[in-house]
C-alpha positions in Angstrom: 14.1 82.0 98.6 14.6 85.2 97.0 17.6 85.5 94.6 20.4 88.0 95.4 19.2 90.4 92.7 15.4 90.3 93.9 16.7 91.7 97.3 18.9 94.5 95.5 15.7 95.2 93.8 14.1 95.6 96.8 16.8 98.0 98.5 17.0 100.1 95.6 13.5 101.1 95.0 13.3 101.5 99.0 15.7 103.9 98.8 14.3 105.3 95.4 17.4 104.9 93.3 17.4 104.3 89.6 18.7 101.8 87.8 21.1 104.4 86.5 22.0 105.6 89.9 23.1 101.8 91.1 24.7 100.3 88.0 26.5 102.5 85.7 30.1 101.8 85.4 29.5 98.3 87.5 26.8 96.6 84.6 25.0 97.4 81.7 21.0 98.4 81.5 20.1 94.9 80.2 22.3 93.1 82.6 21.1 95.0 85.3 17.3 93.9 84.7 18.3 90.1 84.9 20.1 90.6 87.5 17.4 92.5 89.7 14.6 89.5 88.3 16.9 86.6 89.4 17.5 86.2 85.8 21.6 86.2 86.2 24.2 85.7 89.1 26.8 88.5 89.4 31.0 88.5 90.4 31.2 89.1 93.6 33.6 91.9 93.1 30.7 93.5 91.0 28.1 92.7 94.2 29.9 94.6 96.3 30.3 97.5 93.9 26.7 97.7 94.2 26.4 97.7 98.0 28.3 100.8 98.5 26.3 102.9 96.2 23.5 101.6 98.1 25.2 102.6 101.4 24.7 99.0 102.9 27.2 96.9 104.7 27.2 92.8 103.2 25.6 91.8 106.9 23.1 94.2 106.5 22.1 93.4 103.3 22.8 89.4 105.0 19.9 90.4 107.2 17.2 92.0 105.2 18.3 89.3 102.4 17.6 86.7 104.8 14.3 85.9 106.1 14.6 82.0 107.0 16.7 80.5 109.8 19.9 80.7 107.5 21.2 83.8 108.6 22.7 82.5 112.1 22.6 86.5 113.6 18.7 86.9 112.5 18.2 82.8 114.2 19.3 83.4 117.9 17.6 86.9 118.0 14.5 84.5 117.1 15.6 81.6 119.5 15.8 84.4 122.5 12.8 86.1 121.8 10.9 82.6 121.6 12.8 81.5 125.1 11.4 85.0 126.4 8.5 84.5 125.4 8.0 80.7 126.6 9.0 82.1 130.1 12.5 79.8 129.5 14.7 81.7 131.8 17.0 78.8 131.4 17.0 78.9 127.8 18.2 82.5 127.8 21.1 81.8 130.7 22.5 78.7 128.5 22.3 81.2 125.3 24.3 83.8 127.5 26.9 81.0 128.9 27.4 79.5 125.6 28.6 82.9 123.9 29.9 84.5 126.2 32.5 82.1 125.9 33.2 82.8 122.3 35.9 86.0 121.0 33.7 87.0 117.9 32.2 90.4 117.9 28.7 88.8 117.2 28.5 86.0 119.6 29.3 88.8 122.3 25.9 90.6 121.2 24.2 87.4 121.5 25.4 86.7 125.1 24.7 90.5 125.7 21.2 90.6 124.4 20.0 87.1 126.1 21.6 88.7 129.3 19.3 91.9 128.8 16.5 89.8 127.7 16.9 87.9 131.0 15.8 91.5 133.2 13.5 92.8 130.4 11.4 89.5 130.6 11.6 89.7 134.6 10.4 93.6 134.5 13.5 94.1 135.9 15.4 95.8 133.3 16.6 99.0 135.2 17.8 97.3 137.8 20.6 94.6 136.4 24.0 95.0 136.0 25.9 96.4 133.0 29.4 94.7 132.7 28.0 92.0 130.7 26.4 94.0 128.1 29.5 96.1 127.9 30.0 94.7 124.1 26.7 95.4 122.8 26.7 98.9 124.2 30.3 99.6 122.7 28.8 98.4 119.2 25.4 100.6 119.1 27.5 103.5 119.9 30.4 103.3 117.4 27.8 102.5 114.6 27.0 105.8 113.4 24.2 104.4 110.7 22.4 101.9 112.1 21.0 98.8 109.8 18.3 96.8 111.2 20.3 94.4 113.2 21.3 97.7 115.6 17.5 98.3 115.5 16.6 95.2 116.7 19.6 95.1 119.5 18.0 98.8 120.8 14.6 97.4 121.3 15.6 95.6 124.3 19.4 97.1 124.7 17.9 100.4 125.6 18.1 99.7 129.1 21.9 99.2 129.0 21.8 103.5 128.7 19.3 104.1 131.7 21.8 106.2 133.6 23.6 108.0 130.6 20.9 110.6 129.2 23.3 112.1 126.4 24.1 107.9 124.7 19.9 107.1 125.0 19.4 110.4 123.1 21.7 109.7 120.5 20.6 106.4 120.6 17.0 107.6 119.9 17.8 109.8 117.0 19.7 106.7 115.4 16.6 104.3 115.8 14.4 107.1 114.0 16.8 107.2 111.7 16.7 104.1 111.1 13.3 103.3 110.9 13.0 106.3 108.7 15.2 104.3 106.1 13.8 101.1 106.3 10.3 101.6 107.0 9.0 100.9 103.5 10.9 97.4 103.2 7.6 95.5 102.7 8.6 92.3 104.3 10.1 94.0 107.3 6.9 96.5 108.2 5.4 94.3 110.8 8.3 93.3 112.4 10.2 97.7 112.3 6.9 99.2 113.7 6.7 96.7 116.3 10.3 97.1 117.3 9.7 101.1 116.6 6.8 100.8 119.1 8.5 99.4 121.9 11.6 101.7 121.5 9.2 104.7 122.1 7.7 102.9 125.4 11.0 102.0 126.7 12.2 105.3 126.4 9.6 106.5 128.0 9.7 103.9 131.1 13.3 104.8 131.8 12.8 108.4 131.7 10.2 108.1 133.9 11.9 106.7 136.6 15.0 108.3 136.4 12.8 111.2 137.0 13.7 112.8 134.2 11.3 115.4 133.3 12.7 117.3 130.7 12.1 115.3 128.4 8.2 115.7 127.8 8.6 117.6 124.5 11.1 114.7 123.2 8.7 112.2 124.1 5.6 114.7 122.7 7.2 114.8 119.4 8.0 111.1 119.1 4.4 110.3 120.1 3.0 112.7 117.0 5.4 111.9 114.5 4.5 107.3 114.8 0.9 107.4 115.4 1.1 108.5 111.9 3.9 106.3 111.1 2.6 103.2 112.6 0.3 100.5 111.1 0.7 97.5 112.4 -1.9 96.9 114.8 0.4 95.3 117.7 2.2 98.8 117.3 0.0 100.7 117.3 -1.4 99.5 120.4 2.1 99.3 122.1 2.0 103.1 120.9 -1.4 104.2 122.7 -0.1 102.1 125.9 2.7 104.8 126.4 0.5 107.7 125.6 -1.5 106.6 128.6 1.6 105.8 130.8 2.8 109.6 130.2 -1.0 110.9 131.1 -0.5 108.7 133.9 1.8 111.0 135.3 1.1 114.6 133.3 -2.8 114.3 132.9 -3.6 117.0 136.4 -6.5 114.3 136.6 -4.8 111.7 137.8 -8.4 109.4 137.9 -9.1 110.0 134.8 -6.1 108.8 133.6 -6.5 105.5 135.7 -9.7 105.1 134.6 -8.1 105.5 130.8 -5.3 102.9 131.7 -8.0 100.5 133.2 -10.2 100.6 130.7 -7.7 99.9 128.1 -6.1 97.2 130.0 -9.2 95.5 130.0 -9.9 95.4 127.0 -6.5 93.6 125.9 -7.2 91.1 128.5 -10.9 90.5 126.6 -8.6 90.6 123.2 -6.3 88.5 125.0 -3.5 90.6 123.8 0.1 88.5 124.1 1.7 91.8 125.9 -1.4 91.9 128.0 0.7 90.9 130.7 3.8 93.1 130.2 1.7 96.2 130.0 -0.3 95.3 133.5 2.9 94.9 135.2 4.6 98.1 133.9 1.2 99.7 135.0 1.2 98.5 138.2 4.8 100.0 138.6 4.5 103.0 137.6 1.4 103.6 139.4 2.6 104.1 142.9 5.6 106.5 141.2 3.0 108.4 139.8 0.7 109.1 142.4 3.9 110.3 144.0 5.0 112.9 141.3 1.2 113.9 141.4 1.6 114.6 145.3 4.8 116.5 144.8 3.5 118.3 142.4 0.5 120.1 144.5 
């Protein structure tokens, strides 16, 4: 496992301090380069010195320091994407039970998230209740600067703000925000354009059938801005899906956007693509709603 130092290391050239900028007045030059190579430990009243000039909360820097099952937060997000995955819809209602029970402000995301998870999973997501993701939804909004655990929580949580068009704006910017900060944490790439992928189609599923269609230039410059931004190929992919869910509906040929869709679902099913089935079914939803926007649009 990396050492503490190793991680600061990490963090600092991410956000392209200098040695200078992070430890004068805390440590000296030469202390400061064991430290960073795992060399030396540090006092904890020093460690935190260091976290606020690099404008990152201890469970953030828990998280990204973290990449095993010993950060308890990072292992249930893990456990309920596996159960989601595995089709273990009884898996995620025992995670829900079990911490919904419990007072801390973590263990309430949990519940929250396996609860949302629950509906995502089903393709159901616009249609489930909101009380019990009431904590979760308090939490993205009064965290102004999001780390990546609020990144994480908005890939799926963005359904909690389907009927509230100001909160999934501000929502938005936040998750480009973030991404925007984190995106050149090397062993966090796969995992932030992949989660940055399925934001954008989210966004643009709920917007869609809210019927919201004023926000084509939002969505336009989102689109523009990550097929540069993306690499990972799973992203990427997730990335073109949307594209051809909005021609779906704003393409004036509405078969030649089909024929786009079917085509491209094919060809995951020949890559046999794990979200092959998630982006069928979403296509098959939104297919009949767009053939009706195309009708009232004539």
């Amino acid at each position: 496992m990396k050492k503490i130092g190793e991680s600061i290391r990490l963090i600092r050239k991410q956000r392209k301090l200098t040695q200078s900028m992070v430890y004068t007045g805390i440590i000296s030059r030469n202390f400061a380069s064991r430290f960073e190579n795992g060399l030396s430990g540090i006092e904890t009243s020093k460690f935190f010195e260091i976290l606020k000039r690099l404008n990152v909360s201890p469970n953030e820097f828990e998280y990204i320091h973290y990449r095993n099952n010993e950060y308890k937060f990072k292992k249930m997000l893990r456990d309920i994407d596996n159960a989601s995955s595995s089709n273990n819809f009884s898996e995620l209602k025992c995670i829900y039970e079990q911490y919904h029970l419990e007072d801390s402000l973590d263990s309430q995301m949990i519940s929250a998230l396996a609860y949302v998870k629950i509906y995502v999973h089903g393709n159901n997501p616009l249609n489930m209740q909101l009380e019990p993701t009431y904590p979760l939804k308090i939490h993205l909004l009064e965290s102004s600067e999001w780390s990546l655990i609020e990144f994480r929580e908005f890939v799926d949580g963005i359904f909690i703000f389907r009927l509230e068009n100001f909160n999934l704006d501000l929502c938005m910017n936040r998750a480009v925000k973030a991404y925007s900060k984190y995106k050149n944490l090397v062993d966090s790439k796969v995992e932030i354009d992949q989660n940055m992928g399925s934001i954008i189609l989210n966004y643009l599923q709920i917007q869609l059938t809210n019927k919201k269609y004023n926000f084509i230039n939002n969505y336009l410059k989102l689109s523009h801005t990550f097929v540069i931004e993306l690499t990972d190929f799973t992203a990427v992919l997730t990335l073109k899906f949307s594209d051809l869910l909005f021609n779906l509906y704003f393409d004036y040929d509405l078969n030649h956007a089909r024929t786009e869709c079917y085509e491209f679902l094919r060809t995951l099913q020949k890559l046999k693509f794990p979200d092959f089935r998630v982006f069928q079914a979403i296509y098959n939803y939104h297919l009949s709603l767009s053939e009706t926007y195309h009708r009232q649009r004539i």
